[in-house]
N, C-alpha and C positions, 0 to 999 in steps of 0.2 A: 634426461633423468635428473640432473641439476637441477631445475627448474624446481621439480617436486620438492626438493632440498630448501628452494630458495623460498616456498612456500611454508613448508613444515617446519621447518625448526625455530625460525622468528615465532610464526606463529604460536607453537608448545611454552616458548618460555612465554611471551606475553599474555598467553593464558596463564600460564601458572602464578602469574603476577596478579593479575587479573583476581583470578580466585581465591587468593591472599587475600585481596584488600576488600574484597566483595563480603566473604565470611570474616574478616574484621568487625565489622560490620552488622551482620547480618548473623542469629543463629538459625541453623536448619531447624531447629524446633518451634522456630516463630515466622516460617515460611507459608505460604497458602497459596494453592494451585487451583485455580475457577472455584475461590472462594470456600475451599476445603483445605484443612488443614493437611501439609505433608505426613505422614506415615512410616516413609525408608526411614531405615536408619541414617545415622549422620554420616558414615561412612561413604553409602550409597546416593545421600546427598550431596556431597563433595566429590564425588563421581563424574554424576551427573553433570552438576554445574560446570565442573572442571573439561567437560566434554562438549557441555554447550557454549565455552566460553574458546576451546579451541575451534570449534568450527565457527563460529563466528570472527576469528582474528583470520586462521585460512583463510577466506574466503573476501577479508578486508586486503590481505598480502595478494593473492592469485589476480583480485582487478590491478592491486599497482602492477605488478605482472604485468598484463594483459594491457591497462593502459598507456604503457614504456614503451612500446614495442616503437619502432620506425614508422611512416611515410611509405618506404619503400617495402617495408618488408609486407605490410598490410597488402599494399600493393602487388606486388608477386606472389602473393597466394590468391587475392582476389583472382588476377589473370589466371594463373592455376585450376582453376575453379572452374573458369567459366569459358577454359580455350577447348571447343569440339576437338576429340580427339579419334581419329580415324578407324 
């Protein structure tokens, strides 16, 4: 259950960051989506963004995750996996 922690909460702030600097930047009224202008509100644009800028850092944190892990421990699950069990 740490794990999720060790994902979600880096993640949340570096989005939040994220979408500061992004809408620094950027007004939701000068936005276009396949070449159509956005419509939400700005609210609802900083929403969004702010939603698509957390799953995007999650999912940058969940591979260093995933990539950290040991040698062995890959290993004893692989074995895990694939010992017939009776």
């Amino acid at each position: 259950m740490s794990k999720i922690f060790f994902v979600l909460w880096p993640s949340f702030v570096v989005a939040g960051i994220a979408e500061a600097v992004f809408f620094t930047f950027f007004s939701p009224q000068d936005l276009f989506l396949f070449g159509h202008p956005l419509t939400l509100s700005a609210i609802a644009t900083y929403s969004i963004g702010f939603f698509c800028f957390w799953i995007m850092c999650g999912l940058s944190s969940y591979a260093t995750c995933f990539f950290q892990r040991s040698a062995k421990s890959i290993n004893d699950e692989t074995i895990a996996h694939t010992t017939p069990t009776a």
